[in-house]
C-alpha positions in Angstrom: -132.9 69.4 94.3 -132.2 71.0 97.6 -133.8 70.1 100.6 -136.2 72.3 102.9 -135.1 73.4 106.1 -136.5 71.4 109.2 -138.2 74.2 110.2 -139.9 74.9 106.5 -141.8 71.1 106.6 -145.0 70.4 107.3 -145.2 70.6 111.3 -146.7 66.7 110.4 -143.3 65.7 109.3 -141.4 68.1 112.2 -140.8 64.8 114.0 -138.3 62.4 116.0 -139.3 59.6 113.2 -138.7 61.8 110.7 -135.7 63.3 112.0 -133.1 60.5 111.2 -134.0 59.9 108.0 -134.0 64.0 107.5 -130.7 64.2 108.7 -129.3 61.4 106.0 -131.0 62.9 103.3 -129.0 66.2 104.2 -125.8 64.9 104.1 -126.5 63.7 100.3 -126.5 67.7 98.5 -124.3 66.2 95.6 -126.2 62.5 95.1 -129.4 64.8 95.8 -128.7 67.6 92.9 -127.3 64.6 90.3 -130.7 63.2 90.4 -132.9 66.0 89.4 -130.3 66.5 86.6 -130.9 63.0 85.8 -134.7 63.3 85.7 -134.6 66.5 84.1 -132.4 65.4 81.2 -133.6 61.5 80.9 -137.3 62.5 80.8 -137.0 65.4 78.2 -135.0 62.6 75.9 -137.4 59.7 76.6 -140.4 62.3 75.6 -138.9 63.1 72.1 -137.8 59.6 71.7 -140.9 58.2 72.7 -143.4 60.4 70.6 -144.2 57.9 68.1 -144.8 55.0 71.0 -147.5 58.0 72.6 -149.5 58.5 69.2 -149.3 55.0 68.6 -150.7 53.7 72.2 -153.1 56.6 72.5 -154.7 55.4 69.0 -155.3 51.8 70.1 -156.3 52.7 73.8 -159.0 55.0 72.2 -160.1 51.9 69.4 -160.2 49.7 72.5 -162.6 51.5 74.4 -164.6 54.4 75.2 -163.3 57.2 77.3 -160.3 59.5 77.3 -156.8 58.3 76.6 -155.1 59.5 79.5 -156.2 58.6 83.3 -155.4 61.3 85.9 -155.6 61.1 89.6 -154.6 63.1 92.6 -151.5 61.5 94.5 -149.3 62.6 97.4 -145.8 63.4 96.5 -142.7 65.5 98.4 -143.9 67.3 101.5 -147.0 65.9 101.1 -147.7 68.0 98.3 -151.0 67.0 95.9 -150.5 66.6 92.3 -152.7 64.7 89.2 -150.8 61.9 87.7 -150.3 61.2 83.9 -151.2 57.6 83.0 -152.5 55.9 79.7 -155.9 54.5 80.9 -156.4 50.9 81.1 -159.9 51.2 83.3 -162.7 51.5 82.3 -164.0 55.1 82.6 -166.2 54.7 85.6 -163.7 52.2 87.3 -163.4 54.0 90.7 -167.1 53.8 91.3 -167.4 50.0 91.0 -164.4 48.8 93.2 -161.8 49.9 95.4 -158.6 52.1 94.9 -155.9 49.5 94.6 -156.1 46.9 91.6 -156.6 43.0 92.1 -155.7 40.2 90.0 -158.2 39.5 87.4 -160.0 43.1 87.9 -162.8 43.3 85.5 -162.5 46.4 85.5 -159.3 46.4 83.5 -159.8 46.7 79.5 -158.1 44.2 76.9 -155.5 47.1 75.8 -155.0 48.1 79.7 -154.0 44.0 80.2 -151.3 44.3 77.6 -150.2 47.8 79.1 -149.6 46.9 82.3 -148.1 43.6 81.9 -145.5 45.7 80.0 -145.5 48.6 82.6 -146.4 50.8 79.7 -149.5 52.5 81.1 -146.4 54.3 83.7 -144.7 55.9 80.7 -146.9 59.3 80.6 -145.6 59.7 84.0 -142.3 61.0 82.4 -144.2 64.2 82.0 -144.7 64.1 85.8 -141.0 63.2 86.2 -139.7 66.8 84.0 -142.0 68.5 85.6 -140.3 67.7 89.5 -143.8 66.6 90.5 -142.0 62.7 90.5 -138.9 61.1 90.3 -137.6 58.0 88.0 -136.9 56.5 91.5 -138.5 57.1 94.7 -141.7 55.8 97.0 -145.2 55.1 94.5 -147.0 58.0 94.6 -150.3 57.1 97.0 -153.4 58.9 97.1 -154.5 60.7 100.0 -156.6 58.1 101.4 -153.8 55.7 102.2 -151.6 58.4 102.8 -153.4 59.7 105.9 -153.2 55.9 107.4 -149.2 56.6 107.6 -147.5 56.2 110.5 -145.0 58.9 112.1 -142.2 57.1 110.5 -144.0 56.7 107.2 -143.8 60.1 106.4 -140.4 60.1 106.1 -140.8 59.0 102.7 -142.4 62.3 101.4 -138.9 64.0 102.0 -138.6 63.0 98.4 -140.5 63.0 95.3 -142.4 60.3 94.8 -141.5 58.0 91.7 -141.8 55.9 89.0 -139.9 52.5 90.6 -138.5 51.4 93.3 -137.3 48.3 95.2 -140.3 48.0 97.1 -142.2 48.2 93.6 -140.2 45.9 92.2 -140.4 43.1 95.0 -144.5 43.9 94.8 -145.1 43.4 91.3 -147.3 40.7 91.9 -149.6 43.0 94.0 -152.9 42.9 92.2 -152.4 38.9 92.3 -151.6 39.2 96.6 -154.9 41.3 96.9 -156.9 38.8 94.3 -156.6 36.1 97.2 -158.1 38.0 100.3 -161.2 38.7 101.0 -160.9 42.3 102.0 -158.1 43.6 99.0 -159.0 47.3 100.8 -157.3 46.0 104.2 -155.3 43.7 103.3 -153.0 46.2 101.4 -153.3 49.2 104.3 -152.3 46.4 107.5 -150.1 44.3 105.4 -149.1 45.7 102.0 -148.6 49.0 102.8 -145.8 48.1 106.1 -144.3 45.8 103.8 -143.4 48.4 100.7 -142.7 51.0 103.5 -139.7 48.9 104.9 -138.2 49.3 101.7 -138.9 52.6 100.9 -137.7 53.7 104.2 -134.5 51.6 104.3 -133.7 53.6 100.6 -134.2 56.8 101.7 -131.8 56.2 104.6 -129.0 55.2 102.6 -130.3 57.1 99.8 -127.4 57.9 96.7 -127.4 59.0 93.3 -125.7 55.7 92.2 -128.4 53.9 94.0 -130.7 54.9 92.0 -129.2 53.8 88.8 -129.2 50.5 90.4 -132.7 50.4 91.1 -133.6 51.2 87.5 -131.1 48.3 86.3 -133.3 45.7 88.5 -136.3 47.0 87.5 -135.1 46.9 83.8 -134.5 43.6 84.6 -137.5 42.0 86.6 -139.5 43.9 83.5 -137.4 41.4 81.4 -138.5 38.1 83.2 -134.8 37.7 84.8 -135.8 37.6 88.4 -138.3 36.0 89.8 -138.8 38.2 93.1 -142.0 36.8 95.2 -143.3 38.1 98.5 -144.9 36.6 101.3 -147.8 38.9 101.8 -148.0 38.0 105.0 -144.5 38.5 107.0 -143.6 41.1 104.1 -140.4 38.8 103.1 -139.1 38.9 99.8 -137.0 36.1 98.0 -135.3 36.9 94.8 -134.6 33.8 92.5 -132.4 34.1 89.4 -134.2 32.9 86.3 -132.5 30.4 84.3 -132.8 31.2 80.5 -132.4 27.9 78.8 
């Protein structure tokens, strides 16, 4: 993975808030290359491995409810370049018509196979096809979609220097989100004025000191808050994150 020349982004990201995080990003070639090779190599493994787990989960998404297997929706990724990410549905098929775009806590929306997927994260594995296919990353900013995108600020846009992926620390530190947005009264605002900042602080505080080896620690912590041995909560309000080890007694 190379990086465009300044001149070759989108005049939207040609900017002094872009700029510093551009010019960090260019001094990684190395870290930068390792990780498509990691994504590239990872993802084609995972697929094989995993082919079983797809047939398997597709089977009992389909016995759950009605409606296709996989759910695809356009997202904003590197450059602010469109594409349709791969997810195993856990909506109902009309979902986007009866509420908003981001999920709450308690969403009735949500079928009884889509609860057990998502508490396990497994509705995100299909993305690995997004990952081979350099459309995503295993680590990088969520992909948004275009709606939220457009409400970025200068320095926001920083974050589509790289693909967009499958975890990150901000991710990690907002797992809780559907339960943040089940308490306000406006879930639509709440994550565009609060939300939103808070993940970008983290995502733009990884791309400046962005690193191959970096990476690999992000997917250890998420590894591990996906095992129950953090506890990391947020305060959606001020955006501040306190990470508590889990005693396993």
């Amino acid at each position: 993975m190379i990086l465009k020349k300044w001149e070759a982004l989108p005049v939207s990201m040609q900017t002094e808030a872009v700029k510093p995080y551009y010019d960090a990003l260019k001094r990684k070639t190395l870290s930068l290359i390792l990780k498509r090779l990691f994504d590239i190599v990872v993802s084609l493994f995972l697929l094989i491995l995993l082919s079983p787990v797809f047939l398997v989960l597709s089977i009992m998404i389909k016995a759950d409810s009605k409606g296709p297997v996989m759910f695809r929706q356009v997202r904003v990724t590197q450059y602010g370049k469109t594409f349709r990410i791969f997810k195993f549905r856990t909506m109902v098929t009309n979902a986007e018509q009866l509420g908003t775009q981001v999920t709450v806590g308690g969403d009735s929306r949500i079928t009884k196979m889509g609860h057990r997927l998502r508490k396990c994260r497994l509705d995100e594995l299909p993305q690995l096809l997004n990952i081979l296919r350099g459309e995503m990353s295993f680590v990088g900013t969520r992909p948004e979609v275009e709606k939220y995108v457009a409400r970025y600020t200068p320095e926001m846009m920083a974050t589509l220097l790289l693909p967009a992926g499958v975890t990150s620390l901000a991710s990690v530190y907002y797992k809780d989100e559907a339960e943040l947005l089940n308490n306000t009264e406006d879930a639509d605002r709440t994550y565009t004025e609060l939300v939103l900042p808070g993940k970008m602080r983290y995502n733009l505080r990884a791309i400046k000191t962005f690193g191959f080896w970096n990476d690999i620690k992000v997917l250890f912590i998420t590894i591990l808050a996906m095992l129950g041995k953090e506890n990391m909560e947020v305060d959606i309000a001020s955006g501040k994150t306190e990470v508590n080890q889990k005693n396993n007694e």
